[in-house]
C-alpha positions as CSV (number, residue, x, y, z in Angstrom):
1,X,-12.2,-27.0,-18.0
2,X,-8.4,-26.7,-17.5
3,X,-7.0,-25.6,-14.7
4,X,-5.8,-22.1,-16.6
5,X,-9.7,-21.7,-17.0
6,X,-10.3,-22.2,-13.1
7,X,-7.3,-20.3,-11.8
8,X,-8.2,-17.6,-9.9
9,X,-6.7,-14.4,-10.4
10,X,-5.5,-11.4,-8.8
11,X,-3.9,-8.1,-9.8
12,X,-1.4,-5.3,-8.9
13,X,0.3,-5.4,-5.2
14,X,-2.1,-3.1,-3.3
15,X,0.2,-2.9,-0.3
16,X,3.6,-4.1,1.0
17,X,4.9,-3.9,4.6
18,X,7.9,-3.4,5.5
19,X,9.2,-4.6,9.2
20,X,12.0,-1.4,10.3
21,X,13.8,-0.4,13.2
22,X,12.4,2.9,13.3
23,X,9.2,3.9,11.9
24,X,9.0,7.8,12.2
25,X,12.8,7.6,10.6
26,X,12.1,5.6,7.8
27,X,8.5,7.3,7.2
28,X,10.3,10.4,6.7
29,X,12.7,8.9,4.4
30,X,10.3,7.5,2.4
31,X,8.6,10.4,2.2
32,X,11.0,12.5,1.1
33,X,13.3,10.0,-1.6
34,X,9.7,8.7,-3.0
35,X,7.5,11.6,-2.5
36,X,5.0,9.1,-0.5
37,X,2.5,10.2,1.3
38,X,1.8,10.0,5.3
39,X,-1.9,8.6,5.7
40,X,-1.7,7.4,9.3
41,X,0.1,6.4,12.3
42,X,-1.2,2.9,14.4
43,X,0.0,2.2,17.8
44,X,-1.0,-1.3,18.6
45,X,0.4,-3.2,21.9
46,X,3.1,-5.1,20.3
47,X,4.7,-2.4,17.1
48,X,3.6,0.8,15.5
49,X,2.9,0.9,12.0
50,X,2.7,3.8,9.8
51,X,0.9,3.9,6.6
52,X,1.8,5.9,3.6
53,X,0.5,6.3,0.3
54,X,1.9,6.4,-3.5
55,X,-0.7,8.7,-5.0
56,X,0.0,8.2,-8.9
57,X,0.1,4.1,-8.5
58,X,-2.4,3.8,-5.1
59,X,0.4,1.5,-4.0
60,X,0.6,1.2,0.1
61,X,3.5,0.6,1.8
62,X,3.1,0.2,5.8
63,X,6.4,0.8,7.8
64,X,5.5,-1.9,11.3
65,X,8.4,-1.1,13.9
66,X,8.3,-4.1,16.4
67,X,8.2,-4.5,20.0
68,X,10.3,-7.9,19.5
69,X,12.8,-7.8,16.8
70,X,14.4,-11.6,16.6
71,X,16.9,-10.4,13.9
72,X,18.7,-7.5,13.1
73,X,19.6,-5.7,10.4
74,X,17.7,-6.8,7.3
75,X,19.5,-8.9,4.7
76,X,18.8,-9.5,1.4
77,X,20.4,-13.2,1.4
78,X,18.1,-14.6,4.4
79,X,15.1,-16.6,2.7
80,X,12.1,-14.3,2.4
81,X,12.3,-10.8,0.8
82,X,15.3,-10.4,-2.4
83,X,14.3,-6.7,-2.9
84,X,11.3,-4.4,-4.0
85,X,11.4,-3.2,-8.1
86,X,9.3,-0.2,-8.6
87,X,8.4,0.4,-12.9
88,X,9.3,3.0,-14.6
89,X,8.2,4.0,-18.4
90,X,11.4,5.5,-19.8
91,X,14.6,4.6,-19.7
92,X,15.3,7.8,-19.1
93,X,13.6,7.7,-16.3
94,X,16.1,6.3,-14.7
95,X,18.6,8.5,-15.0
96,X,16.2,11.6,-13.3
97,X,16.1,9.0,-10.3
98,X,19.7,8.9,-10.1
99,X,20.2,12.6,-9.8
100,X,17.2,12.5,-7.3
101,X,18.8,10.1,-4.9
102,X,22.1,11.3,-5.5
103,X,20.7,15.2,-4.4
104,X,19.5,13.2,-1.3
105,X,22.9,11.4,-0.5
106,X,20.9,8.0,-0.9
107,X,23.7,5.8,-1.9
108,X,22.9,4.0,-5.2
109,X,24.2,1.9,-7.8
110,X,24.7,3.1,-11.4
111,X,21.9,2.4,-14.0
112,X,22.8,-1.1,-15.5
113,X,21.3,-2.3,-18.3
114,X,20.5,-6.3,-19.4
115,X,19.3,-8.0,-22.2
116,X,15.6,-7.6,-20.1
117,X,16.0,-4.0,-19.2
118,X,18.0,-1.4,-16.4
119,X,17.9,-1.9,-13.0
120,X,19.2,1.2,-11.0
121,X,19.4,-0.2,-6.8
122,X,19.1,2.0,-3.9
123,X,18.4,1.1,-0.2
124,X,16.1,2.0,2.7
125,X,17.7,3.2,6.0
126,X,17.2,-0.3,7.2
127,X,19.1,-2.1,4.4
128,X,16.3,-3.0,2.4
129,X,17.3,-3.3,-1.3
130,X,14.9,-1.5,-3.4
131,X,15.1,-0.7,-7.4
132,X,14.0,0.9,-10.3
133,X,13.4,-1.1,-13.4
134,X,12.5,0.3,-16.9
135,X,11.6,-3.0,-18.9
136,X,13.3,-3.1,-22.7
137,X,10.4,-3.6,-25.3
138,X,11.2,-6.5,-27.5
């Protein structure tokens, strides 16, 4: 057997945490820029995390505010997490999330388009770079 044929394999994200400063904040942020959905709130000894869903994907993304924070504000240029790129179908698509976040006051960059695709960037109230990517069928 190769190893391709013995690989294991796995699928689709099913959750991603995200460490923030302030979990009921940033819950109702994401809530209302990505029309997520509160499922519940966790208040262990050491950090509270809430847990909200993205009904049309499944996807969960738990907010963990800390007891201990070593760091402060996120930054996309330490080593661990770059960013978060969410799909989209249409190109057009992307223009609807501009207006969207731009109706919110979410500062944003302008659709830009590659060779690959368009990326349009937005971030979360603690700095954390996320996107929207429509990928350019070859």
């Amino acid at each position: 057997m190769t190893r391709e044929e013995t690989m294991p394999t796995f699928g689709m994200p099913s959750h991603i945490d995200f460490s923030v400063s302030n979990a009921e904040a940033s819950a109702r942020w994401y809530c209302e820029v990505l029309g997520l959905k509160r499922v519940r709130r966790v208040d262990f000894e050491d950090r509270i995390m809430i847990v909200l869903l993205h009904a049309t994907s499944g996807l969960v993304i738990g907010l963990n505010e800390h007891s201990v924070v070593p760091n402060g504000r996120f930054d996309d240029r330490n080593v661990g997490l770059d960013h978060i790129g969410f799909s989209v179908t249409e190109r057009a698509d992307l223009e609807t999330w501009e207006r969207h976040l731009s109706a919110l006051n979410v500062v944003h960059s302008p659709t830009e388009d590659t060779a690959n695709g368009s990326a349009l960037v937005f971030r979360d109230p603690d700095n954390i770079q996320l996107e929207f990517w429509w990928t350019r069928k070859q």
